[in-house]
C-alpha positions in Angstrom: 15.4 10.7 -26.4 14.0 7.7 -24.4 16.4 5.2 -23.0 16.8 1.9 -22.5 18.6 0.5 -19.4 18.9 -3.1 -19.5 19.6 -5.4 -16.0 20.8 -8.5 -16.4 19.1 -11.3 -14.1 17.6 -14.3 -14.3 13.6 -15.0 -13.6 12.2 -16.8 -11.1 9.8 -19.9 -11.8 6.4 -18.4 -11.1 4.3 -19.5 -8.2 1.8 -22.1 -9.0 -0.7 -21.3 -6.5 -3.9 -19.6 -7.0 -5.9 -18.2 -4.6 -8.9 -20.8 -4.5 -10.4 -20.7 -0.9 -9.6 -21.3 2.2 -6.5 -22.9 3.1 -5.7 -24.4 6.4 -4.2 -21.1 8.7 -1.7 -23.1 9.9 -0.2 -23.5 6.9 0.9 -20.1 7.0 3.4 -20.7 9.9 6.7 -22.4 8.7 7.8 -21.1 5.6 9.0 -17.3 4.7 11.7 -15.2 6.1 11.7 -16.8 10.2 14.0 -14.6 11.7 15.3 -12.6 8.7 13.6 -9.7 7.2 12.5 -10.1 4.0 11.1 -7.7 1.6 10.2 -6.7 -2.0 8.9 -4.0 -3.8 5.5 -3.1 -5.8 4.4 -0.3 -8.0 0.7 0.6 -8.1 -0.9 2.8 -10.9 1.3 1.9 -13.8 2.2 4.1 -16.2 1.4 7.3 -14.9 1.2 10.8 -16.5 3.4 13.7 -15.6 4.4 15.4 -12.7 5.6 18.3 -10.6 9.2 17.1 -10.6 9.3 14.9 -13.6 8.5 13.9 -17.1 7.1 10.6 -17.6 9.8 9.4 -19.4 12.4 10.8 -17.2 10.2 8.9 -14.1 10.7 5.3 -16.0 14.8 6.0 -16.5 15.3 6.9 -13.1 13.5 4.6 -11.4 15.2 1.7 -13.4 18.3 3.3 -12.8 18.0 3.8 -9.2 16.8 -0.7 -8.8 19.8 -1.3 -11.0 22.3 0.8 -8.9 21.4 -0.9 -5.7 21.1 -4.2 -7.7 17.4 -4.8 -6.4 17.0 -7.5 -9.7 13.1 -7.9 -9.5 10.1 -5.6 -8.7 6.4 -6.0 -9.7 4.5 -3.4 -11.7 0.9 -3.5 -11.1 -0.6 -2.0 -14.5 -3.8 -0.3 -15.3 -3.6 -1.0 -19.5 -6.6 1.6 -19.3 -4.3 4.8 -18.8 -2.5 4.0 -21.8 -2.9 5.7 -25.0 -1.6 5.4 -28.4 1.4 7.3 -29.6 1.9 8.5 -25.8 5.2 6.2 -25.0 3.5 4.2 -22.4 4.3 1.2 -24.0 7.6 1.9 -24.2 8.5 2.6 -20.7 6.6 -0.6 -19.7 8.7 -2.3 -22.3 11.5 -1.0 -20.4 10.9 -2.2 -17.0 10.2 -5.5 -18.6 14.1 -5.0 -20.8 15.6 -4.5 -16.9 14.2 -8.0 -15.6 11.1 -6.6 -13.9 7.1 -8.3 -14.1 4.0 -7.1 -14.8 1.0 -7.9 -13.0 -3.0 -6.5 -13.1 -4.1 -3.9 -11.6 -7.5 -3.3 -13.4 -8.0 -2.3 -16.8 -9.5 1.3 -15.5 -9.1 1.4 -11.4 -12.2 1.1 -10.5 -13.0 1.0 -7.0 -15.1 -2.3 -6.3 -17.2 -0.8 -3.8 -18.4 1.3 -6.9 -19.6 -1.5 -9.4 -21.0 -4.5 -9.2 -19.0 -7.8 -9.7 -20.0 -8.6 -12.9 -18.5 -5.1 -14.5 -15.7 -5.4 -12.1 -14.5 -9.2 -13.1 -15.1 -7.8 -17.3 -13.0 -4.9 -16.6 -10.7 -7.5 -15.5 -10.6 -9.0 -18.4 -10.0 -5.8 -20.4 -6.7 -5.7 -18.5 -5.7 -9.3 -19.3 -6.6 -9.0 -23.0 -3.7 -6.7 -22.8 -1.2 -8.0 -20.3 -1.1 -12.1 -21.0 1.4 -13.2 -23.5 3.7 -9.8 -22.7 6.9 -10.4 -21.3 7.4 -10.7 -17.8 3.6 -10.9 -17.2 2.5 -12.8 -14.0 -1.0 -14.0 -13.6 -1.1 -11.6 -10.4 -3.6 -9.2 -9.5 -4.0 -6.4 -7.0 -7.5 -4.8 -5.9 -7.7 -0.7 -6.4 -7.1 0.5 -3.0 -6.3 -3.6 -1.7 -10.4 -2.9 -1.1 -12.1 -6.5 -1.6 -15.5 -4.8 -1.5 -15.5 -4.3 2.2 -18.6 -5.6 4.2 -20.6 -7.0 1.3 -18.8 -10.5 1.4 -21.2 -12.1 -1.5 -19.6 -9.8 -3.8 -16.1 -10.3 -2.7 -16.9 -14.3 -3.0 -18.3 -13.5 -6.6 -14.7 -11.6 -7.2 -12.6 -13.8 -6.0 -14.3 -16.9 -7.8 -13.7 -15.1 -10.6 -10.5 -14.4 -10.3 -9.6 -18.1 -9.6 -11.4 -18.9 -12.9 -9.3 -16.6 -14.7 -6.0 -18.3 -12.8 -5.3 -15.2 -10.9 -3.8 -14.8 -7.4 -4.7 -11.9 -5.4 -1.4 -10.1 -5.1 -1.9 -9.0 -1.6 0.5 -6.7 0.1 1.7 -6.6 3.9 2.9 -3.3 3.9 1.8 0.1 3.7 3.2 3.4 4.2 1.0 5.4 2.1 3.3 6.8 -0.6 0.8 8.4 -2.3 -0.1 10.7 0.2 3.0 11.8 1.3 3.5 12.4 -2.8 0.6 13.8 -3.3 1.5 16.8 -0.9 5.1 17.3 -1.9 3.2 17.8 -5.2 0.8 20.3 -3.9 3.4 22.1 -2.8 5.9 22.3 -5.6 2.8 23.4 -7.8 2.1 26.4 -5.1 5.6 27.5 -4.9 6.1 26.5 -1.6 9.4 26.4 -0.3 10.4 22.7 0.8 13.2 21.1 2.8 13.8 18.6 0.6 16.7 17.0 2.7 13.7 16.9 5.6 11.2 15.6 2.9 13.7 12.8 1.5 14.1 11.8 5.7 10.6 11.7 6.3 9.6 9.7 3.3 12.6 6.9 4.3 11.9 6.9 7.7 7.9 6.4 7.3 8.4 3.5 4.8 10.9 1.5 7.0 9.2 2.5 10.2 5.9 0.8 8.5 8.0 -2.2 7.2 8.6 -2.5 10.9 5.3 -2.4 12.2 3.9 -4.5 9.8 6.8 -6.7 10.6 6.3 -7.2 14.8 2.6 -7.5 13.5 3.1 -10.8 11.6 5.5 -12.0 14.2 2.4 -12.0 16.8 0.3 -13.4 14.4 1.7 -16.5 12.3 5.2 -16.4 15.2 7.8 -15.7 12.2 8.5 -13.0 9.7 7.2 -13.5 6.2 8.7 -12.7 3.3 6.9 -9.2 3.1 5.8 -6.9 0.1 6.0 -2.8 0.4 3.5 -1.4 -1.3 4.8 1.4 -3.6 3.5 3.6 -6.1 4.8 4.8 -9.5 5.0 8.9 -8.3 8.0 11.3 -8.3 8.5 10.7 -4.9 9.3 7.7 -5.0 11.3 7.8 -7.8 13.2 10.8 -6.2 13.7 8.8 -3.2 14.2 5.0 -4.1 17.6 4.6 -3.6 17.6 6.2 -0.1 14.3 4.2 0.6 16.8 0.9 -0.1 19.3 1.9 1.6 17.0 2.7 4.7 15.5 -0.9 4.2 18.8 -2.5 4.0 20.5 0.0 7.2 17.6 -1.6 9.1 18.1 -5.3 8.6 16.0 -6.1 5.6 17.2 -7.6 2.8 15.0 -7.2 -0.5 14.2 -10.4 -2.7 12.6 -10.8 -6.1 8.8 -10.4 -6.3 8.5 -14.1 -7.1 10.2 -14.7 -3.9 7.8 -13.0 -1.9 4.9 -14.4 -3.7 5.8 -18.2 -3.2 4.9 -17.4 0.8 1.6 -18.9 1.9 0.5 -15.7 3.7 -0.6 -15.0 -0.1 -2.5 -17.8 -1.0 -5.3 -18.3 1.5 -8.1 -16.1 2.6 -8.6 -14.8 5.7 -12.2 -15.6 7.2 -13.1 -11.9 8.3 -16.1 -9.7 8.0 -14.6 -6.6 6.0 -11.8 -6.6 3.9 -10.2 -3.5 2.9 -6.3 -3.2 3.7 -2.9 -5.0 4.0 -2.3 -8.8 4.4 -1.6 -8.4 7.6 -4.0 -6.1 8.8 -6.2 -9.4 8.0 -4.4 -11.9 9.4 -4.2 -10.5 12.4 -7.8 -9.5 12.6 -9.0 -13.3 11.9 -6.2 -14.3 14.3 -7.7 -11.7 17.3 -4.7 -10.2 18.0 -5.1 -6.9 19.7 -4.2 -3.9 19.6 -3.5 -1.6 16.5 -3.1 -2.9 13.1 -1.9 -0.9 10.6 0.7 1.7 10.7 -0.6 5.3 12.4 1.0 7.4 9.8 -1.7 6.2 7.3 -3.9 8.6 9.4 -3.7 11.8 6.9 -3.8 14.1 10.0 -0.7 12.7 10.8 1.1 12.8 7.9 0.3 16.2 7.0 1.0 17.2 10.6 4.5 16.0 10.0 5.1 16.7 6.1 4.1 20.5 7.8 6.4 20.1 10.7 9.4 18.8 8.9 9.1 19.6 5.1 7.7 23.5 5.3 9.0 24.0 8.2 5.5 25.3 9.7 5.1 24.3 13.4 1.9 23.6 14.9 0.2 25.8 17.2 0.5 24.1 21.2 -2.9 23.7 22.5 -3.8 25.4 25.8 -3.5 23.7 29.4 -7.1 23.2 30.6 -7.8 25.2 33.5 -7.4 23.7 37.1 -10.7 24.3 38.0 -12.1 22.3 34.9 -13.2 19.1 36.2 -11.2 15.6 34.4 -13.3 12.6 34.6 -12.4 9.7 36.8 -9.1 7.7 35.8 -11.1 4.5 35.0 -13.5 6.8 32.7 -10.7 8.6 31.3 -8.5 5.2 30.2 -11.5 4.3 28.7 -12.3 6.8 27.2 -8.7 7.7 25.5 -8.8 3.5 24.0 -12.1 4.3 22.6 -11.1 7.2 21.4 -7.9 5.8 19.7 -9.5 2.7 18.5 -12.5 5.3 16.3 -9.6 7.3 15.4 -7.5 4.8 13.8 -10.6 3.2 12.1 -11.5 6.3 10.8 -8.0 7.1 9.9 -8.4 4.2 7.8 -11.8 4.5 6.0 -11.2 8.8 5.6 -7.6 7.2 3.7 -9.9 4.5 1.8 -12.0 7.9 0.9 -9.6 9.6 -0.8 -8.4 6.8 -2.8 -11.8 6.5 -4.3 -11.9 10.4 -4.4 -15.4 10.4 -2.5 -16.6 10.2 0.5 -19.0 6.7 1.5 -21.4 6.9 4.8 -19.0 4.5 7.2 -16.6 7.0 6.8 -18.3 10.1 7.8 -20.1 7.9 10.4 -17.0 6.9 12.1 -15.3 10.4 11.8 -18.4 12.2 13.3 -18.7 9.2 16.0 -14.7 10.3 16.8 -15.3 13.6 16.8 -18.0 13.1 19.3 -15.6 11.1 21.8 -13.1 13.9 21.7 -15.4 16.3 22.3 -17.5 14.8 24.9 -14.4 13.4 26.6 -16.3 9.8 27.9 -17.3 7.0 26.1 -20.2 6.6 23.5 
């Protein structure tokens, strides 16, 4: 029997702003969080079909269950109307998030990547979404790109987009941080369909940890960039991990300082109402503030790298331990220690890039030229050992 669980709460005036062009940067310095940490949470890819651990139905009751038991009184769920069906109870579970004081928001009518269609198709596929979202309760004229990709390099069509979008009275939902859920979902998934044998004490520690550890980073990133802390959003996605692991993932969040507002709250900051003037666009708010501001160093979070995360899901979850690579032999010779710093930056700095375009890759479920270009260009530096 499907269940209703009903959170009592008022909601918030919704921000007035939409994202129309470009604001005035320093705008983006005096209001937020300052010194406190500030957080709320999102949910990508709404509804969902079943799981490995859980029902659909069963995900929608615990996860309400889970924000009313730590009393977290508004969260955002960025829809896809395109997933569901008639007679399959989506509509229900979105009315129940709704019933316990939560908003909706657009995600697409079908996910479609916009690297993949033109920005005519993408802006009507829009509206598909909207013809189903406005006038429901707890809507909010919010939307969120498939994979927070803008359309990359080709900045005529992101222009076309977001013109489009400000036509339609839409802000672009943006996001500041990511820990890359869905991965580290998608292989506890894996493995409870193979059989494997999981620590799931080890799995429910590595999933908190690499959320707050990424709230962090994003965190000390916006402090170097704008000088305060902004009222932040966590990217989340609506998967059985995460609904196994909510709870602990708020109590994590609040152990470490942060305290989580409403998704209105978060919203109202104007890190999410300008654009920032850079060449590519594909990733957090952050990521691309800091870019246009030039601040050095990396950007995003190094456990969105899936060699990473799988190295550790391996480590700590399956208990498999990787295999210690060989000291090189004495005689071998090491390049000077000039060549050899530069060549380890360069070599991190095509790592993380390609970390980040193999991770765009997979959320398209294809590969695209830039990323094999800048994984083979890596893969070249490690081998040769110098620079390119």
């Amino acid at each position: 029997m499907f269940v209703l669980l009903a959170v009592a709460g008022v909601v918030l005036p919704i921000p007035g702003a939409v994202r129309t062009g470009a604001v005035d940067r320093g705008s983006i310095g005096p209001a937020g969080g300052g010194d406190r940490k500030l957080i709320a949470l999102s949910f990508d890819d709404v509804p969902r079909g079943p799981g490995a651990f859980y029902t659909k139905e069963q995900r929608t009751i615990r996860l309400i269950a889970a924000l009313s038991e730590a009393d977290v009184r508004q969260v955002a769920f960025f829809l896809n109307p395109g997933r569901i069906s008639a007679g399959d109870g989506a509509e229900e579970r979105i009315a129940a998030y709704t019933a316990a004081g939560h908003v909706l928001a657009d995600h697409t009518f079908s996910h479609r990547d916009l690297s993949a269609v033109t920005a005519p198709a993408f802006l009507a596929d829009i509206d598909r979404s909207q013809a189903w979202l406005r006038g429901r309760k707890g809507y909010r004229p919010w939307f969120r790109f498939p994979g927070l990709n803008q359309g990359g390099r080709d900045t005529a069509k992101r222009r076309v987009v977001l013109d489009g979008l400000a036509a339609r009275h839409l802000m672009v939902a943006g996001v500041t941080v990511d820990g890359s859920d869905w991965y580290l979902d998608r292989l506890a998934q894996d493995a409870q369909k193979a059989g494997k044998s999981m620590n799931l004490d080890g799995l429910r520690d590595l999933y908190v940890e690499t959320m707050v550890q990424s709230a962090d980073f994003s965190d000390a990133l916006m402090r170097r960039s704008i000088g305060r802390s902004p009222a932040h959003v966590l990217l989340l996605h609506e998967t059985d991990l995460t609904t196994r692991y909510l709870g602990a993932l708020i109590d994590g969040l609040r152990k470490d300082g942060w305290r989580i507002v409403p998704a209105d709250t978060a919203f109202a900051d104007p890190i999410y109402h300008g654009e920032p003037d850079i060449p590519f666009d594909n990733g957090t708010v952050s990521e691309a503030i800091a870019w246009e501001r030039g601040i050095t160093g990396p950007r995003w979070y190094e456990r969105n790298d899936m060699k990473v995360a799988s190295a550790l899901f391996e480590q700590r979850v399956l208990g498999q331990v990787a295999p210690t690579r060989a000291p090189a032999a004495a005689s071998a010779p090491t390049p000077k220690p000039d060549a050899q710093t530069a060549a380890a930056r360069r070599l991190d700095w095509l790592r993380r890039v390609a970390a980040r375009h193999r991770q765009c890759a997979a959320r398209r479920g294809r590969a695209h030229r830039l990323c094999q270009e800048l994984a083979a260009s890596a893969d070249r530096i490690h081998l040769s050992g110098t620079r390119s």
